[in-house]
VOZAGU-595890 format. One record per residue (C-alpha): residue in one letter; x, y negated, z negated. Coordinates in steps of 0.001 Angstrom, whole numbers, plus 500000, padded with zeros to 6 digits. Layout:
BEGIN
AXYZ
...
***
This chain:
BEGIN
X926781794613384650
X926124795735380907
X925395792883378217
X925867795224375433
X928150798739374527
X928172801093377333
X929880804157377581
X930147806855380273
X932316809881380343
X932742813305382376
X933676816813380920
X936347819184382702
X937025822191380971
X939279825107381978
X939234828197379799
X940788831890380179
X939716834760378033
X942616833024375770
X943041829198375969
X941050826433376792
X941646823260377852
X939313820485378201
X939828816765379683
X937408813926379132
X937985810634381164
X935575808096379960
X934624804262380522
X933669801465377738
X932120798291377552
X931203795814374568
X930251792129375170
X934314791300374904
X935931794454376231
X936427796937379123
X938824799762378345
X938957803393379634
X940411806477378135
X941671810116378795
X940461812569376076
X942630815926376376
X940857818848373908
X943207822108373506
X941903825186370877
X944459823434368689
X945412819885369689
X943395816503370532
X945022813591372071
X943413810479373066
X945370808217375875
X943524805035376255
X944182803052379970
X943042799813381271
X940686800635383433
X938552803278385340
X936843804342388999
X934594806421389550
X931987806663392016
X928986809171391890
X928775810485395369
X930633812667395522
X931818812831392504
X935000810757392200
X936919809694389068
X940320807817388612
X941923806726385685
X945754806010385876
X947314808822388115
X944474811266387495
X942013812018389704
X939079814495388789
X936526815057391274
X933417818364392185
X936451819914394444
X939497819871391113
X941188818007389172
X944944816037389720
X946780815646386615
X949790813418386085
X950182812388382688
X953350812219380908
X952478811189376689
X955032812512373791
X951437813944372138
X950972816117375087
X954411817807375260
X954109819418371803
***
């Protein structure tokens, strides 16, 4: 597919007049190495969970990376991290 880095990722972001959350599941490539990750963004936190691999599709909008699933109609989150409990 790619002979050199690649990277694709997708912004979610949920905000009230207060908080605001924002998730980033994203796809990489070098010549050696495919890895995926789950960037979670909070007014005061930043975790990075990094997964083996990720599907998406482009239409309609369809992404999956470990028991998440964000897509145009919402998001399904199950993560479970020690970083993300705090």
């Amino acid at each position: 597919m790619f002979n050199q880095n690649y990277f694709k990722g997708w912004y979610f972001k949920c905000c009230t007049k207060e908080k605001t959350i924002a998730f980033i599941p994203a796809y990489h490539q070098n010549k050696n190495n495919k890895t995926a990750s789950l960037q979670i963004i909070t007014d005061d936190l930043v975790v990075n969970i990094p997964f083996q691999d990720l599907k998406y599709r482009e239409k309609p909008m369809r992404i999956k990376i470990g028991n998440c699933i964000f897509s145009e109609n919402g998001m399904e989150l199950n993560i479970q991290t020690n970083e993300t409990c705090k």
